[in-house]
C-alpha positions as CSV (number, residue, x, y, z in Angstrom):
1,X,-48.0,78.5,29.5
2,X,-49.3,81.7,29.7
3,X,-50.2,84.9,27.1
4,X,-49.8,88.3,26.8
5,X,-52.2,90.8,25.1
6,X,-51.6,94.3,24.1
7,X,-54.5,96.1,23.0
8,X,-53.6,99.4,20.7
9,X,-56.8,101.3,21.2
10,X,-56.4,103.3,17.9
11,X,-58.5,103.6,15.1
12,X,-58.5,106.0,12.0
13,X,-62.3,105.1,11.1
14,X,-64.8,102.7,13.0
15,X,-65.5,99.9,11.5
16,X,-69.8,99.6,11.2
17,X,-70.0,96.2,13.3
18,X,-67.4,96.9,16.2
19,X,-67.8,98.0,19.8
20,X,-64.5,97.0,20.7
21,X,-62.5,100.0,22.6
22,X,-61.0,102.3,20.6
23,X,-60.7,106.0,19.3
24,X,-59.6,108.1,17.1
25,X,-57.4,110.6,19.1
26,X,-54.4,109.0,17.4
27,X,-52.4,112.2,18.4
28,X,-52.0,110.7,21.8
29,X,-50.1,107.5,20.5
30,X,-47.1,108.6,21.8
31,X,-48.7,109.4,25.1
32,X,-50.8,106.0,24.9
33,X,-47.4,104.1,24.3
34,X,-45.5,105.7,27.4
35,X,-48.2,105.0,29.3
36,X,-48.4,101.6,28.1
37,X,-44.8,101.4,29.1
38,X,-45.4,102.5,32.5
39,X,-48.5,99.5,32.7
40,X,-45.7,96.6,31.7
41,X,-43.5,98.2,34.5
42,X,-46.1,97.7,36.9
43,X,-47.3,94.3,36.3
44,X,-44.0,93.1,35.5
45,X,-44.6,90.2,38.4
46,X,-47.8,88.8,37.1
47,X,-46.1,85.9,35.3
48,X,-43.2,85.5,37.9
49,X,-45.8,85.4,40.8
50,X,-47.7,82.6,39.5
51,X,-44.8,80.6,38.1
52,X,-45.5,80.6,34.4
53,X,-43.8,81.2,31.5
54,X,-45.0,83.9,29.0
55,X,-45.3,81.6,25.8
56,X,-47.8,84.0,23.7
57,X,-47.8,87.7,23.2
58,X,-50.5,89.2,20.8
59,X,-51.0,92.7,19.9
60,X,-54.3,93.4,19.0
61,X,-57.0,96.7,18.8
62,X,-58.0,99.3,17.5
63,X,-55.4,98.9,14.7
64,X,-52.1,98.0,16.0
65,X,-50.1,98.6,12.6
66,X,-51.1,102.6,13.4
67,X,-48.2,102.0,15.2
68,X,-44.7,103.3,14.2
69,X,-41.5,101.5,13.8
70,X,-39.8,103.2,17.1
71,X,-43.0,102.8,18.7
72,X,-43.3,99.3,18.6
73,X,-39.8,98.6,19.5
74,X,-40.3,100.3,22.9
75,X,-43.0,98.2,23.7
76,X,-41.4,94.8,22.3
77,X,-37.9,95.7,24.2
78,X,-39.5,97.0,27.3
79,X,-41.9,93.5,27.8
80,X,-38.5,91.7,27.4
81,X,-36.7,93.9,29.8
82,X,-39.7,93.6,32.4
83,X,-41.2,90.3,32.1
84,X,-37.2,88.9,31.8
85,X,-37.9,86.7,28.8
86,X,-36.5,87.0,25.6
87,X,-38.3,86.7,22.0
88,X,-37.0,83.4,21.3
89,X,-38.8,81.9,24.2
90,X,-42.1,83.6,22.8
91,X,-43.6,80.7,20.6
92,X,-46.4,82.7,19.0
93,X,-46.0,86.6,18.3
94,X,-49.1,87.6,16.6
95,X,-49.8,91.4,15.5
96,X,-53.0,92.7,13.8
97,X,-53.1,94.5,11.2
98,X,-55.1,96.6,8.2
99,X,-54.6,95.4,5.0
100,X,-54.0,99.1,3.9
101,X,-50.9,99.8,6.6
102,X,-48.8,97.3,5.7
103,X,-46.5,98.6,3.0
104,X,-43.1,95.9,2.4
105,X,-41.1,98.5,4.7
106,X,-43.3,98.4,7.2
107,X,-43.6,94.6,7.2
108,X,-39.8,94.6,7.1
109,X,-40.3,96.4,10.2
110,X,-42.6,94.3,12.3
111,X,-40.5,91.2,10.9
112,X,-37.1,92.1,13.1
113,X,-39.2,93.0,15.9
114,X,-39.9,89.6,16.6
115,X,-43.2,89.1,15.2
116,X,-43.8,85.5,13.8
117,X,-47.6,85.7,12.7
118,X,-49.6,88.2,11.0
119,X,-53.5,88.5,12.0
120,X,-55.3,90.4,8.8
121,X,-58.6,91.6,8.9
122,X,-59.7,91.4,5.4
123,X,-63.3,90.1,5.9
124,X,-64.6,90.6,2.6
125,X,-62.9,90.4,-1.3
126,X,-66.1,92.3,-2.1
127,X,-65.4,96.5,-2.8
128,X,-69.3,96.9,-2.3
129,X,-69.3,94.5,1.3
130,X,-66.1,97.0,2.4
131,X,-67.5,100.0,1.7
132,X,-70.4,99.4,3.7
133,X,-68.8,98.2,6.5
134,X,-66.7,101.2,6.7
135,X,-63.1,99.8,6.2
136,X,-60.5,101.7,5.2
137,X,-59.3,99.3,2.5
138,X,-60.6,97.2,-0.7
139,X,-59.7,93.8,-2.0
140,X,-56.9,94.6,-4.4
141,X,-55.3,96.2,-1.5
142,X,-55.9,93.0,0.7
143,X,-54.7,90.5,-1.6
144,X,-51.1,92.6,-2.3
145,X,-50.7,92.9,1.3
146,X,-51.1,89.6,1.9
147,X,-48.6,88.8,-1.2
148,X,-46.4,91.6,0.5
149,X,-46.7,90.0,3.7
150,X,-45.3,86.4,2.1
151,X,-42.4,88.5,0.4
152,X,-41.2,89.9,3.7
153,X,-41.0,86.2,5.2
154,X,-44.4,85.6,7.4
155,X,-45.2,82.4,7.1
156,X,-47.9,82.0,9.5
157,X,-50.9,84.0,8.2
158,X,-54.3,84.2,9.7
159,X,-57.0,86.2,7.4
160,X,-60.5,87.3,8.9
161,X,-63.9,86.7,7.3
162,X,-67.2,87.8,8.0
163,X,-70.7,86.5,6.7
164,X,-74.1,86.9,8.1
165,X,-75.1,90.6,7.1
166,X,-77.6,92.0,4.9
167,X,-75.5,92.6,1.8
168,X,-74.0,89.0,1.4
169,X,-75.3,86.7,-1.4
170,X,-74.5,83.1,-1.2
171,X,-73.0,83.8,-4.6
172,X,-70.8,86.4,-3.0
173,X,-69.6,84.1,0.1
174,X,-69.1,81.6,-2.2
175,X,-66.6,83.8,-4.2
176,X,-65.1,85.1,-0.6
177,X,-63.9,81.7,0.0
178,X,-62.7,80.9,-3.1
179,X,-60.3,83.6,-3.3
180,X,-59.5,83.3,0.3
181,X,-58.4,80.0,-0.7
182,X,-56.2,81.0,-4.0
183,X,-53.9,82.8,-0.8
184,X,-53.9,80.0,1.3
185,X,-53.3,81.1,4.5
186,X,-52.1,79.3,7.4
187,X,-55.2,80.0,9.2
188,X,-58.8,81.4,8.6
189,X,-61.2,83.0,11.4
190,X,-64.9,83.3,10.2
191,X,-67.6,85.3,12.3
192,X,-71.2,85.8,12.1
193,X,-71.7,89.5,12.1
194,X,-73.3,90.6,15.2
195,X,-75.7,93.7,16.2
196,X,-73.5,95.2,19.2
197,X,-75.8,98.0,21.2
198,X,-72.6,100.1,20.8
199,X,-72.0,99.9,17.4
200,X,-73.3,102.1,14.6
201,X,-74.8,99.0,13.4
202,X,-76.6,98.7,16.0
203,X,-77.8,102.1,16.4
204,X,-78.8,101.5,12.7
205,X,-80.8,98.7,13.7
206,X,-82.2,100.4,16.4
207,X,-83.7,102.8,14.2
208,X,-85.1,100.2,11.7
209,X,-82.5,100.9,9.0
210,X,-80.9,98.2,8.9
211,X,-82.4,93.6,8.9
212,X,-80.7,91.1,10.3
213,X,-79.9,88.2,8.4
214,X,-82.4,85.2,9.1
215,X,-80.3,82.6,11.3
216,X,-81.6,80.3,8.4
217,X,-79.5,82.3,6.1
218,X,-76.2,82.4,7.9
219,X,-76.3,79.0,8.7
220,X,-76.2,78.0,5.6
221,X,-73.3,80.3,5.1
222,X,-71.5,78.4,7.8
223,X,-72.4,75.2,6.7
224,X,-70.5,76.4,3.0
225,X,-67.7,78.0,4.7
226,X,-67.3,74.7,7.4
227,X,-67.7,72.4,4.0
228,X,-65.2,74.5,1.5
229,X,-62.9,74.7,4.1
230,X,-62.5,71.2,5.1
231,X,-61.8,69.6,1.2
232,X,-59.3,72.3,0.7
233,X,-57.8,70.8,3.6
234,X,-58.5,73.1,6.9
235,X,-59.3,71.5,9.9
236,X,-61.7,73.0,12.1
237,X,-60.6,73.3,15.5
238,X,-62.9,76.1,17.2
239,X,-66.6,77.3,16.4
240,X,-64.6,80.4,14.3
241,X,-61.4,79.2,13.3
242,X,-59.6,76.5,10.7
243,X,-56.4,76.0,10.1
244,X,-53.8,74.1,8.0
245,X,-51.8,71.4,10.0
246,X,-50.2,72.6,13.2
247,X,-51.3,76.3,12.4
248,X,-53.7,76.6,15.0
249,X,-53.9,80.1,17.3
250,X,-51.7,79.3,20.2
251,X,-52.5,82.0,21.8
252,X,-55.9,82.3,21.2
253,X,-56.3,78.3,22.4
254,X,-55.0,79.3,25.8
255,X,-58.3,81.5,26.2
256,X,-60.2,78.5,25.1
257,X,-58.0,76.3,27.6
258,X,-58.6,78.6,30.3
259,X,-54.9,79.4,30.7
260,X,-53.9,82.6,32.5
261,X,-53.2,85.9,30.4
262,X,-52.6,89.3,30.9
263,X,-53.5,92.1,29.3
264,X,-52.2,95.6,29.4
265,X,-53.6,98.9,27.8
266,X,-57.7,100.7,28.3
267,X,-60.4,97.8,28.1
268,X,-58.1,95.0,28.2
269,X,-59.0,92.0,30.3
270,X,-56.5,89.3,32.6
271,X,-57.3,86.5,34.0
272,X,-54.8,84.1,37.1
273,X,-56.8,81.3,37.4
274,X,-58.9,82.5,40.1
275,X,-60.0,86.5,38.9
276,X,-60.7,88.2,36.4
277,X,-59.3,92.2,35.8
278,X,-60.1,94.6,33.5
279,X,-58.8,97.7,33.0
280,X,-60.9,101.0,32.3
281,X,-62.5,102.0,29.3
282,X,-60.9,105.2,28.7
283,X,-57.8,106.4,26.9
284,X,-57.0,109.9,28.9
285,X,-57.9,108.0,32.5
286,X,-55.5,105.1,31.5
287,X,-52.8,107.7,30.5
288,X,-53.7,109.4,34.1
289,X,-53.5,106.6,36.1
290,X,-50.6,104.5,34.6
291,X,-48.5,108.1,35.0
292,X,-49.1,108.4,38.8
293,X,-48.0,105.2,38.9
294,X,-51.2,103.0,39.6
295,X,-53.3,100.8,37.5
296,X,-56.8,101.2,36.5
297,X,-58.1,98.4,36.7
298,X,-60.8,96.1,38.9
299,X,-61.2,92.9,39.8
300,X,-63.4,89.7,40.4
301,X,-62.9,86.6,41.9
302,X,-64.4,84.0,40.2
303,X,-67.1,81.6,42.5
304,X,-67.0,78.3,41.6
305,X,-70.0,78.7,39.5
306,X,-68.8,81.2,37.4
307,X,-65.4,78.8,37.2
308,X,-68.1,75.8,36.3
309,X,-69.9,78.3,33.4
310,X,-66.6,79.7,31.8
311,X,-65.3,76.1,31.4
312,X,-68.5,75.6,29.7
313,X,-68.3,78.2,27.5
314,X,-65.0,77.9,26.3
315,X,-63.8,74.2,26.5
316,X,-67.1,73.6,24.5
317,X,-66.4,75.9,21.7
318,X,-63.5,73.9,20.5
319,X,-63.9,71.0,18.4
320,X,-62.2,68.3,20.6
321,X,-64.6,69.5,22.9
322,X,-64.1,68.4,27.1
323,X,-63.0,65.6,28.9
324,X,-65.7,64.9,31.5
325,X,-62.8,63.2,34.1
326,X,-62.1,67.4,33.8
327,X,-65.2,68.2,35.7
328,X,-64.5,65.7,38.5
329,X,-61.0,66.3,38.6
330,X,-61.5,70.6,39.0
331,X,-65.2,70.7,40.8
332,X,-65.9,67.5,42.8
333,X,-68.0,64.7,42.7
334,X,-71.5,66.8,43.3
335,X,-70.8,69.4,40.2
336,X,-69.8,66.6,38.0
337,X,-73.2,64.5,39.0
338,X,-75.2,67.9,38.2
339,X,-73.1,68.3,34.8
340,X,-74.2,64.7,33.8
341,X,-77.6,65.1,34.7
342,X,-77.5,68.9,32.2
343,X,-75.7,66.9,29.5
344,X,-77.8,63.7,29.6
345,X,-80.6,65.8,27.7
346,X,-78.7,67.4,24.9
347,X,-76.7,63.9,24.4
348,X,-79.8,62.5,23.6
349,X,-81.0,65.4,21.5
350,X,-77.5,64.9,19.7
351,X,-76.3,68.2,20.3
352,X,-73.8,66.7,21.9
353,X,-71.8,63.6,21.7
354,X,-69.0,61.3,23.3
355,X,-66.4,60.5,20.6
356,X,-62.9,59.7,22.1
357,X,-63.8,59.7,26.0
358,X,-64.7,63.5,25.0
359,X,-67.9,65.5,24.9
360,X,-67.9,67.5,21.9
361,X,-71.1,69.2,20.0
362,X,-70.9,68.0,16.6
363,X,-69.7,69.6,13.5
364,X,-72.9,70.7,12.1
365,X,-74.4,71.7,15.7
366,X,-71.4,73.9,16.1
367,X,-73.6,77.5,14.4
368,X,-76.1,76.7,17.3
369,X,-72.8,76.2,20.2
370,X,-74.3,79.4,22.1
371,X,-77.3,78.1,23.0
372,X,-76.5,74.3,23.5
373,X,-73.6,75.8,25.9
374,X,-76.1,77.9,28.0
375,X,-78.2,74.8,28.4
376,X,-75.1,73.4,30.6
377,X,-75.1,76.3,32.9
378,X,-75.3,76.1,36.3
């Protein structure tokens, strides 16, 4: 197995909280999408090199449903065309998109295209919360997009939340998650807001206009969203993300599982197995680069103890946690005696524990997985 990513670096407004790539010269689009074009063309082998089949494909940004109909139809039928597959083989085709771009002819759209799940970034049913955060939409919007997005025939839906900032009440969350839960999506992502050095939140900070949450605070949000979710019958199966039965992120999981993925357009990362590539941060050098026929992007190859760290970091973050006969198996006898001797403290502690011949952190240790992670670091 193996995933795709296509980042759409376009944005019509910047969202308070995100550093991500991404600007607002969306008069290059059509430049941005031959170019894009040209970067399939030229990495059309990565799959067939390493003997994997492309299973995923997810189209993320920016705001990907900036796109237009013929737009996204080039890049659909040119990744067919290139990477030889066709859609049918693809098990999970997710797209993001704004609540406010998705109109029933446009979602008609992006349905025959061969998109099977819809990622919607509505993070707050609160006007007030929206506003602040600079999105472009409010929560009547949201919730008729997401009715619209039923009526044109997705039924695999992932909606976004986000708690841990200044504004939220627990009163508010509490009314977040309820109506999140009178849509019922197939799958819900949650996220502590974060201070990003890039972001204009962060720059607020900076300057002292702006207080971050207590971590008491937010983690008693978690703990309500991880306890909400779980009697209206989501399962959680990552530090972020719930779903209903057999809804989980398949191409997210392959991340998480440390399968290879590549991914094409400015800022977006790959990974084989051994290195890691990223591309460069910048729209007009991507659009430069990808026309002269070359890639922009670098590479690392990964030591064994970066290998070691990242399996750390990711295999810990989902809920059926790691199976230590994994260690052994991938880094040898030595690395597996050094990863019992890290974990033999923090099992004891009980931030982490052996259930099912796996090491997992437990459920309610899960808001503090960063730091119990970067205890096993090598």
């Amino acid at each position: 197995m193996a995933g795709l990513y296509i980042h759409i670096p376009f944005c019509s407004q910047f969202c308070i909280y995100c550093d991500f790539y991404s600007t607002k010269q969306t008069g290059r689009m059509e430049s941005y999408v031959e170019a894009l074009l040209n970067e399939i063309k030229l990495k059309k082998d990565f799959f067939r090199d390493k003997g994997i089949p492309l299973t995923t494909i997810y189209i993320g940004g920016g705001t990907p449903s900036l796109l237009s109909a013929t737009q996204l139809s080039k890049i659909v039928s040119t990744v067919c065309e290139f990477f030889e597959i066709s859609l049918k083989d693809i098990e999970e085709f997710t797209m993001e998109v704004n609540p406010d771009d998705v109109t029933p002819d446009y979602l008609a759209v992006i349905k025959k295209s061969g998109i099977n799940r819809l990622s919607m970034g509505v993070q707050s049913f609160s006007d007030e919360d929206l506003k602040w955060m600079n999105r472009r939409h409010c929560s009547k919007q949201a919730i008729e997009a997401f009715h619209n997005a039923r009526a044109a025939g997705f039924d695999n839906i992932s909606l976004d939340l986000i708690f841990g900032f200044e504004l939220l009440t627990m009163e508010r969350w509490n009314s977040n998650l309820k109506k999140i839960l009178e849509l019922r999506p197939e799958h819900i992502s949650s996220y502590q807001m974060s201070i990003e050095p890039k972001s204009k939140l962060g720059t607020l900070y900076e300057k002292g206009c702006y207080k971050a949450t207590p971590d008491e605070m937010s983690y008693r949000e978690y703990q309500l969203l991880q306890r909400t979710l779980d009697e209206a019958g989501y399962a959680q199966y990552e530090v972020s993300n719930f779903s209903l039965p057999g809804k989980e992120a398949i191409h997210n999981s392959g991340y998480w599982n440390l399968t290879p993925y590549l991914g094409l357009g400015p800022a977006a990362h790959s990974f084989d197995g051994d290195n890691r590539f990223w591309n460069c941060s910048n729209l007009n050098q991507y659009i430069l680069q990808t026309g002269m026929g070359k890639t922009c992007s670098k590479q690392e190859k990964l030591t064994i103890k970066d290998k070691f760290n990242e399996t750390m970091m990711l295999s810990l973050r989902k809920c059926d946690g790691l199976n230590p006969g994994l260690i052994k198996e991938r880094f040898g006898e030595s690395m597996f005696s050094m990863f019992e001797k890290l974990s033999a403290p923090l099992l004891k502690s009980g931030n982490l524990v052996l259930a099912e011949g796996k090491i997992k952190i437990p459920p309610e240790k899960l808001f503090l997985s960063d730091g119990i992670i970067r205890d096993l670091f090598i």
